[in-house]
C-alpha positions in Angstrom: 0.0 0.0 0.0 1.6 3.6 -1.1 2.3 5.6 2.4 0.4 8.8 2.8 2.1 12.2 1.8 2.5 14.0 5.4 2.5 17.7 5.1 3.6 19.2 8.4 2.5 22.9 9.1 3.0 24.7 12.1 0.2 25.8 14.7 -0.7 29.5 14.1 -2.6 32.1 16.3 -5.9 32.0 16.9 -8.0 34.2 14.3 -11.3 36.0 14.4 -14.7 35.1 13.0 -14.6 35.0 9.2 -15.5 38.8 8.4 -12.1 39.7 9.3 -10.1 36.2 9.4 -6.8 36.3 7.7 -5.4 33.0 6.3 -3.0 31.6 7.9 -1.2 28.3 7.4 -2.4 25.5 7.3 -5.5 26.1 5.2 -7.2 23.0 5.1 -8.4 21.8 1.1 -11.6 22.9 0.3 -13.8 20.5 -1.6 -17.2 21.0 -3.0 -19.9 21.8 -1.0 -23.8 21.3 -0.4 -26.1 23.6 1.1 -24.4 24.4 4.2 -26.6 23.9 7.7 -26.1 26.2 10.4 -23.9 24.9 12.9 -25.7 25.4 17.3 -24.0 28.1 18.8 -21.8 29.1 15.7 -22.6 31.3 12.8 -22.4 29.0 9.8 -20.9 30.0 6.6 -23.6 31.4 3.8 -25.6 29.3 2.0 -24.6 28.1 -1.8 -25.7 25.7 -4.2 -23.2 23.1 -5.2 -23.0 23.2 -8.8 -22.6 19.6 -10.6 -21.6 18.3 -14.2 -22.5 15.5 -15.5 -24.5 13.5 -17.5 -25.0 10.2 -19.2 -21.7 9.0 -21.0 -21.7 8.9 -24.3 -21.6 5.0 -26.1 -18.7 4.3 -27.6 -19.0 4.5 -31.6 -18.9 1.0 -33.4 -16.0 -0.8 -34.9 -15.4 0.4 -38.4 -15.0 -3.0 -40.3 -12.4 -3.1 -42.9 -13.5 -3.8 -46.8 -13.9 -7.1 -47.6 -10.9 -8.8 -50.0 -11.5 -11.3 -52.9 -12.6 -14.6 -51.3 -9.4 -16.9 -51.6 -7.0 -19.2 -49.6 -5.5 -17.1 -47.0 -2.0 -18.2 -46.3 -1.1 -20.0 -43.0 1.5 -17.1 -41.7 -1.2 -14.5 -42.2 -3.2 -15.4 -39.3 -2.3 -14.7 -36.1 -4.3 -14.6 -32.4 -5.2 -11.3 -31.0 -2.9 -10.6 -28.2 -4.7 -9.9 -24.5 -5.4 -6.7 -23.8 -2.7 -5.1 -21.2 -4.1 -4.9 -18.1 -5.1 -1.4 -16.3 -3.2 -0.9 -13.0 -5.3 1.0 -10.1 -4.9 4.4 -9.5 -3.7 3.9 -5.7 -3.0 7.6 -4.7 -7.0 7.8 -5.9 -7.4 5.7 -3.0 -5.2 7.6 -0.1 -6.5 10.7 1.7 -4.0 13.5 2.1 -3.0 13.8 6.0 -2.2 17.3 7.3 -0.4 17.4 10.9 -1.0 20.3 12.9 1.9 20.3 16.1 0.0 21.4 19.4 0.2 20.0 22.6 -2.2 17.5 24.5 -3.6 20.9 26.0 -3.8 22.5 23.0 -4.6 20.1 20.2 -8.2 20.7 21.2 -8.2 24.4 20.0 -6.2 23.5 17.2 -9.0 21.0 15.9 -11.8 23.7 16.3 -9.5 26.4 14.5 -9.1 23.6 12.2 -12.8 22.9 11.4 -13.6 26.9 11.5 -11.2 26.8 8.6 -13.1 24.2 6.6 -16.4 25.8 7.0 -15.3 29.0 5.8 -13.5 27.6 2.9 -16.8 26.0 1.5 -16.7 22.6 3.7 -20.2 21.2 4.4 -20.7 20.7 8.4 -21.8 16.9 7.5 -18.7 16.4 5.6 -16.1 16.6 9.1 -16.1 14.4 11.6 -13.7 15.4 14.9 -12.3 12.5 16.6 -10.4 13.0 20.4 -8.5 10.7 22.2 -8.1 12.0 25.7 -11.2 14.4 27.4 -14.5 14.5 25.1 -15.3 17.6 23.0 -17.9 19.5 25.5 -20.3 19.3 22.2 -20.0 15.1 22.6 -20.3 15.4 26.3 -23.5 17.6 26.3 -25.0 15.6 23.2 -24.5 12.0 25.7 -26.1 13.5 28.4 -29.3 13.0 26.5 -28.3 9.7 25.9 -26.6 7.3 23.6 -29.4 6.8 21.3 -29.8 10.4 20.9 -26.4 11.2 20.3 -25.9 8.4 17.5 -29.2 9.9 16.2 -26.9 13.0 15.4 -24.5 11.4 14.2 -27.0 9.0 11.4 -28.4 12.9 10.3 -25.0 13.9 9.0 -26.3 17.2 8.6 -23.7 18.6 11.0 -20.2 18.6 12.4 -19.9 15.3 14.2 -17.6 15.0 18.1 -16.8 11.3 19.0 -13.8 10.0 21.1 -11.5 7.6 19.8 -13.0 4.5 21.6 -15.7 5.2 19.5 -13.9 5.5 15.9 -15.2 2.1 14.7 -18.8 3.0 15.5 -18.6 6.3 13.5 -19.1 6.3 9.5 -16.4 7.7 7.4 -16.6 11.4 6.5 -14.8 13.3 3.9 -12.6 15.3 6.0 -11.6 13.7 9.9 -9.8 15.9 12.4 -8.1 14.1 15.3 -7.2 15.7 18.2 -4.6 13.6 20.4 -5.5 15.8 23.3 -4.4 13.1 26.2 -5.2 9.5 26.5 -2.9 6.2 26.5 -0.1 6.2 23.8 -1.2 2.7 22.9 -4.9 4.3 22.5 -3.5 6.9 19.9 -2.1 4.4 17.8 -4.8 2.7 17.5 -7.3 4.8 17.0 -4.8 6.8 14.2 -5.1 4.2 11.0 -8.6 3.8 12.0 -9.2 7.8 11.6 -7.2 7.1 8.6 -9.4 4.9 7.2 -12.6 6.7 7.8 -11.1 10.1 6.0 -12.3 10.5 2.6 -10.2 13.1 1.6 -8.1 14.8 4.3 -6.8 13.8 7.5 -5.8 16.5 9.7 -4.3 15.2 12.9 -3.3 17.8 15.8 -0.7 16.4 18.2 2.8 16.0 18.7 4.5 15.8 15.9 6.7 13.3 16.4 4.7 10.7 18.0 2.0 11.1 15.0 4.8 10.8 12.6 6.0 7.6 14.6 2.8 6.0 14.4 1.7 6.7 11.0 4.7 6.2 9.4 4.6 2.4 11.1 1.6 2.0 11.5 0.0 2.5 8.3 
């Protein structure tokens, strides 16, 4: 399996809202995005319509035959089998979601996650397309959402119509999304690396993992 391209960018200051946010790195990749849905308790980003192409492909046109020679013997040499058709080999970078590390400490990678996912909504990212995964102390939003109940809180998570808060024992339970942010904000070491390839694995598109550096470098390099 090709390793992942790791692209290492250093934690920046905290910005304002939006209106008067200057970019800083790193800037998450936008991807295309559906009507957005207001986040609770956070302006969400305007409303747009995500434009589509497409259409039905077209057939392919049919074989042109060549004219037809004067019937006659045809000598043994002239004929030949068709050769097989080369095989086409996978596109495996298709496959692999970029991963974006974001240094911070285990007291800090929390804030880095949530400057993080303010990026991606205001660069055109749906709030059903992230999905924030912690492995030490829950997200308050994840903690608030469970006092209501398990059932409740998986309810929210089955809508996908908004940013989703889960901790990393719960990474198998959660559906993939096209952009995960892990925040390695505490927790056992054996925990982390565990719940890493799994986070991994549930990222369509981006990764962004916010931690120390080397340890997250250690276990994705190894580990996946």
């Amino acid at each position: 399996m090709e390793e992942p391209q790791i692209y290492e960018s250093a934690q920046g200051p905290r910005v304002t809202p939006a209106a008067s946010r200057t970019a800083q790195t790193p800037r998450p990749v936008p991807g295309p995005r559906p009507v957005a849905v207001p986040r609770p308790g956070r302006p969400g980003p305007s409303p747009a319509a995500a434009s589509r192409a497409g259409g039905d492909p077209r057939p392919a046109p049919p074989a042109q035959r060549a004219p037809q020679a004067t019937p006659g013997p045809v000598p043994a040499a002239s004929v030949a089998p068709a050769a097989p058709a080369a095989p086409t080999a996978p596109s495996v970078s298709a496959a692999v979601p970029q991963i974006q590390l974001i240094p911070a400490s285990a007291e800090g990678a929390l804030d880095a996650a949530e400057e993080a996912v303010d990026l991606l909504l205001d660069t055109g990212r749906a709030p059903g397309d992230v999905l924030v995964i912690t492995s030490g102390d829950p997200h308050p939003w994840a903690a608030h959402e469970l006092s209501f109940g398990e059932a409740a809180y998986w309810a929210l998570h089955d809508a996908g119509d908004d940013v989703f808060y889960a901790d990393a024992a719960q990474v198998q339970r959660a559906a993939g999304r096209p952009v995960v942010v892990f925040a390695v904000n505490g927790g056992p070491v054996e925990s982390v690396a565990a719940a890493l390839p799994v986070a991994l694995a549930r990222a369509g598109a981006l990764l962004i993992v916010c931690g120390d550096a080397e340890q997250i470098n250690s276990v994705l390099g190894a580990g996946v």
